[in-house]
C-alpha positions in Angstrom: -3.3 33.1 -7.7 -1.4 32.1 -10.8 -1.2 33.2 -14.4 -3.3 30.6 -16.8 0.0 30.7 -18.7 1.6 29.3 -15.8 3.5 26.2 -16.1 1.9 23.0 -14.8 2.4 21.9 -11.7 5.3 19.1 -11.5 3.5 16.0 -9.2 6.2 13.6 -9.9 8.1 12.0 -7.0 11.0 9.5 -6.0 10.2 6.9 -4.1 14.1 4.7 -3.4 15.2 6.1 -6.3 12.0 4.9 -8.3 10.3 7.8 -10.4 6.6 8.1 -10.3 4.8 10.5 -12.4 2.3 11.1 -9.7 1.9 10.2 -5.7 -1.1 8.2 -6.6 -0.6 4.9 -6.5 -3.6 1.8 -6.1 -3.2 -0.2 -3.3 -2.4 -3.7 -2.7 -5.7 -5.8 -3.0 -7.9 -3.4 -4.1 -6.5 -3.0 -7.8 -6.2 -7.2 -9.2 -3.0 -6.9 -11.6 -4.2 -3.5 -13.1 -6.2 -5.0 -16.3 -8.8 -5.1 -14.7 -9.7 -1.6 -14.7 -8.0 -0.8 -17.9 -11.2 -0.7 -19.5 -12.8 1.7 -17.1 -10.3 4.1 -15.9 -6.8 5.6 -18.1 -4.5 3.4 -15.8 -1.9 4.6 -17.4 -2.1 7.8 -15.7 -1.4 6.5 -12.1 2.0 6.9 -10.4 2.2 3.3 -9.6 0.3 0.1 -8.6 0.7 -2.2 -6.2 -0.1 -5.5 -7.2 -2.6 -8.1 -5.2 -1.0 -9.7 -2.6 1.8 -12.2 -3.9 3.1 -15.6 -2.0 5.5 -18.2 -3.4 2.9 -20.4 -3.7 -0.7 -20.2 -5.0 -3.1 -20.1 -2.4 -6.7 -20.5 -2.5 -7.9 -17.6 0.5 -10.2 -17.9 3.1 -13.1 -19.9 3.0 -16.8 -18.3 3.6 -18.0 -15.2 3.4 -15.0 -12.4 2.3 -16.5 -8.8 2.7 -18.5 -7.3 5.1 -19.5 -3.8 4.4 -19.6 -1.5 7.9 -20.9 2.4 8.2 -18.1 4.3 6.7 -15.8 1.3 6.1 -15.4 -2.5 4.3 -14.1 -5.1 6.1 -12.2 -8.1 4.3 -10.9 -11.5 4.8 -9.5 -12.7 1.9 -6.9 -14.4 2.7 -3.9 -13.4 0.2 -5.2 -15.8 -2.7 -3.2 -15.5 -5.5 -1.7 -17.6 -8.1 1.8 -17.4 -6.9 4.8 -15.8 -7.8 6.0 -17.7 -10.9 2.9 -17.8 -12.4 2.3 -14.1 -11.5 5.1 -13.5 -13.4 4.8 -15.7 -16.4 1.0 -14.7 -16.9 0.3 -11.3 -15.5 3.3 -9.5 -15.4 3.7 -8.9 -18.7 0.2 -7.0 -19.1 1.1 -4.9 -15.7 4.3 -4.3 -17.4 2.5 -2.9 -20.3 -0.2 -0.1 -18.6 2.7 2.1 -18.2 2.6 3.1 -14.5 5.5 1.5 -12.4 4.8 -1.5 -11.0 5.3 -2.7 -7.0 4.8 -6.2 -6.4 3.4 -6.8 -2.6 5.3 -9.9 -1.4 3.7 -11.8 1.9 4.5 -15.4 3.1 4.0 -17.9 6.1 7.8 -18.5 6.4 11.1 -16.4 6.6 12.1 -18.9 4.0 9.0 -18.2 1.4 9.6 -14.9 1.9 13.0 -14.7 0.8 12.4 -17.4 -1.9 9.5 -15.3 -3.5 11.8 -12.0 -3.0 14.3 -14.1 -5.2 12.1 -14.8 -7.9 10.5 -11.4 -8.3 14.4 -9.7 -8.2 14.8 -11.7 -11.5 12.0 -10.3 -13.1 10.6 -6.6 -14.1 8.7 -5.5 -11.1 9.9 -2.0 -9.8 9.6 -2.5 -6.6 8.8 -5.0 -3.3 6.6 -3.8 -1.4 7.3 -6.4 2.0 4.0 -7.3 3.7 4.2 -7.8 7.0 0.6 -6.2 8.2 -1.4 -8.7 6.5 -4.4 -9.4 9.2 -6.6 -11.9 7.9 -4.1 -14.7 7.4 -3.3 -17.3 10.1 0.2 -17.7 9.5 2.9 -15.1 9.0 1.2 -12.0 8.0 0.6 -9.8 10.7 2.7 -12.1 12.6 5.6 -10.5 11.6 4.9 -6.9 11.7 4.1 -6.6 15.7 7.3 -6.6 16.9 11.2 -5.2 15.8 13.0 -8.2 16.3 9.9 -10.1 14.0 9.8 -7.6 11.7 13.5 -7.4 11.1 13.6 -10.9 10.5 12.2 -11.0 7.7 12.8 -7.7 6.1 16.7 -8.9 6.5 16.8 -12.0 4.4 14.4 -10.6 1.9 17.0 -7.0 0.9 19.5 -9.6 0.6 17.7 -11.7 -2.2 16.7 -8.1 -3.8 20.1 -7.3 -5.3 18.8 -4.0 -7.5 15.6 -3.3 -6.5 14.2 -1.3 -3.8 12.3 -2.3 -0.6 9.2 -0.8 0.6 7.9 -2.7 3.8 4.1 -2.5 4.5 3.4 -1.8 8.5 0.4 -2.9 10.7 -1.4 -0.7 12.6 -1.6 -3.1 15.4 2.1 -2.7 16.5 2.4 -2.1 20.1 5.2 0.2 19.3 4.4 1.2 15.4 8.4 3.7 15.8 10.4 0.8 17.3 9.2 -1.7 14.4 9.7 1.4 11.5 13.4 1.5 13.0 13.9 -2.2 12.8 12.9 -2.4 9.3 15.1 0.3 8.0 17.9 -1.3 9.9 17.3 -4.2 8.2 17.5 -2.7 4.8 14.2 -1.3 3.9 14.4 1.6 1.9 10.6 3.4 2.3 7.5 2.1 4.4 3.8 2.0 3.8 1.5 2.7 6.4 -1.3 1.9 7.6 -2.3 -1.8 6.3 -6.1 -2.7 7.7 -6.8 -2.4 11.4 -8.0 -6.0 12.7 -11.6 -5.8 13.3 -14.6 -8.2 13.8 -18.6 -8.8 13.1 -21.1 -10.9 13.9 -24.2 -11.9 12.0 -26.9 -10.8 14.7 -29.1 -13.1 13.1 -27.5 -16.0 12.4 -25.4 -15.4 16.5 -22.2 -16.4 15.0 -19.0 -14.5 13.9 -19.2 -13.5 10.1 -16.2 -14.5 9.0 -14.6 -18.1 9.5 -11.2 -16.5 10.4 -13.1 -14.4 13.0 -11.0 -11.3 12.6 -10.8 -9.3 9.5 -9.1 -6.2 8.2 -10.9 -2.8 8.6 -10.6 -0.1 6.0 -12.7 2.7 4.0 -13.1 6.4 5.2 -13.5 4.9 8.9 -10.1 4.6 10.0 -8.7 7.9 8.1 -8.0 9.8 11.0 -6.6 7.4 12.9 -4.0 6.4 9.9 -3.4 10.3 9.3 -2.4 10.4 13.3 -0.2 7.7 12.7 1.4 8.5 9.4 2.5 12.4 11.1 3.7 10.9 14.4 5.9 8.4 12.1 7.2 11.2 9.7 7.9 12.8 13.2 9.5 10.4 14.6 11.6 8.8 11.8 11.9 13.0 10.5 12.5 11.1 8.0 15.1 8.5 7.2 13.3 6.7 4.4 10.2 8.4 2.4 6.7 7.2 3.5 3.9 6.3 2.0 0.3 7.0 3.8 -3.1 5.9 2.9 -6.1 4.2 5.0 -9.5 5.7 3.9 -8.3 8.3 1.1 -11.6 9.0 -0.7 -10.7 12.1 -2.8 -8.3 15.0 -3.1 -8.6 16.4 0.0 -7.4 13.1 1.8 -4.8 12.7 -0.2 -3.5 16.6 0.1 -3.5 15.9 4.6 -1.1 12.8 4.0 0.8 14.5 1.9 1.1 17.6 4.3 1.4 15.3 7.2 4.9 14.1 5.4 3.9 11.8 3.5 5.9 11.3 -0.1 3.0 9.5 -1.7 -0.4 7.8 -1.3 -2.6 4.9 -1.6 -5.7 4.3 -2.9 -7.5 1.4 -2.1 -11.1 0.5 -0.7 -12.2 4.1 -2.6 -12.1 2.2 -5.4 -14.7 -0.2 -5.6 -17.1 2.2 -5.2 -15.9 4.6 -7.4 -12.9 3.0 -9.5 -12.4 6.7 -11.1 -11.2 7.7 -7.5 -8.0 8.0 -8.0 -7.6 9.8 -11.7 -10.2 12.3 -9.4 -7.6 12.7 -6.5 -4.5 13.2 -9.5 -6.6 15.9 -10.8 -7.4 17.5 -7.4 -3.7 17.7 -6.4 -2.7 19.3 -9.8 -6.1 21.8 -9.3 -4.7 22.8 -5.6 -1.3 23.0 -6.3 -2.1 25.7 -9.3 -4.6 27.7 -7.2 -1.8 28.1 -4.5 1.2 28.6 -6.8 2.6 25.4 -5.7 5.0 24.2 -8.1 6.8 21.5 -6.7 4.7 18.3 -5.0 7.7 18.4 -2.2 6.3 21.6 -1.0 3.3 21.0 -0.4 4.1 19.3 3.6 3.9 21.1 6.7 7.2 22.6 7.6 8.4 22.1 11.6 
């Protein structure tokens, strides 16, 4: 036990260099451009969001029906629509820029040549970070694509670290990978300097009623409290593995404190928030407060020691 005179704890990290107050940060998809929870949560108290999913170009999505709610989980086939990257910068980054927590732009593409174009663009501007998306499973082109193999994923994790000339890399990584290590290795060969893990799991369903696949892309990403176990597995066998050479970042079904406190004692150096918050956008101020709450009870002062040693 502690002394209520005790100092608080310190839940700050460094992610590539990048200070974030907190390990909390919202996850790409699930959070718009941040202003559009500013009026329901204190945004300003996150450690970082990750903005919506960001191609050189605008695009317009998928086409039919988008979500699909599943016991204990969402699926979703958006299809990366956004306005693209100029206009992203010209017309929301500016109010991102502004709510205070540090901002990580999630950068996808079709091409190896969008990719690094986009990555060129957003090096010019204020973002804090990339965060390379190469897990993406509901698009048809590039996407997930990319992230299934080394030699793939290495690619285009290559071309974009060249275009970033001072800003760090963070590179997204599907679940799907055949060998998840081999393509972690790749990218940090190639220049990445943290990864994310786990991006959706490709799923499916089929309107019973209607005797047709749901979606029009078929497959869709799978998250929510559904796959947290399986993403905790992978996120310890990674730190493991990689023991580690760049910091990760876990999330896939965090839902409150005590998700977030595992992937952080499985090794990871911050988490994710993402489907948790459309059901409950004050999930993640919740998990912040849960992490300081634990870390006082059990005289942890530092957010470093709270991972399993060995």
């Amino acid at each position: 036990m502690t002394s209520k005179n005790a100092a608080p704890p310190d839940l700050s990290v460094t992610i590539a260099g990048l200070r974030l107050q907190n390990p909390v940060i919202a996850a790409s998809g699930t959070f718009g451009y941040g202003r559009e929870y500013a009026g329901i949560i204190d945004v300003s108290r996150l450690g970082g969001i990750c903005t919506k999913g960001l191609t050189l170009n605008p695009r317009q999505g998928n086409t039919g029906i988008r979500l699909w709610e599943t016991p204990s989980g969402l699926l979703n086939s958006i299809g990366l629509e956004n306005p693209g990257i100029p206009a992203f910068i010209e017309n929301e980054l500016p109010h991102l820029r502004a709510l205070g927590p540090a901002v990580i732009a999630n950068l996808s593409g079709s091409t190896v040549e969008e990719y690094a174009e986009g990555a060129a663009l957003l090096n010019a501007s204020s973002v804090d970070m990339i965060e390379l998306n190469i897990s993406c499973p509901n698009v048809k082109a590039g996407g997930m694509t990319f992230g299934l193999n080394p030699e793939a994923a290495a690619s285009v994790t290559a071309p974009v670290r060249r275009a970033l000339t001072g800003k760090p890399l963070m590179v997204k990584l599907s679940p799907n990978a055949p060998d998840l290590a081999a393509v972690a290795r790749a990218c940090i060969n190639a220049g990445a300097d943290a990864l994310s893990l786990v991006n959706t799991f490709k799923a499916m369903a089929i309107d019973v009623q209607k005797r047709r696949p749901v979606f029009d892309n078929i497959s869709a990403g799978l998250s929510g409290p559904a796959i947290k176990p399986i993403a905790l597995r992978m996120v310890w066998e990674l730190c493991r593995e990689l023991k580690p050479a760049v910091p990760i970042i876990g999330f896939g079904g965090i839902a409150g404190a005590n998700d977030a406190l595992e992937f952080l004692m499985a090794g990871a150096a911050a988490i994710q928030v993402g489907s948790a918050t459309f059901a409950h956008p004050a999930t993640m101020i919740e998990i912040i407060d849960g992490i300081a709450d634990y870390m006082r009870r059990c005289g942890i002062a530092k957010l470093e020691d709270i991972a399993i040693r060995g």
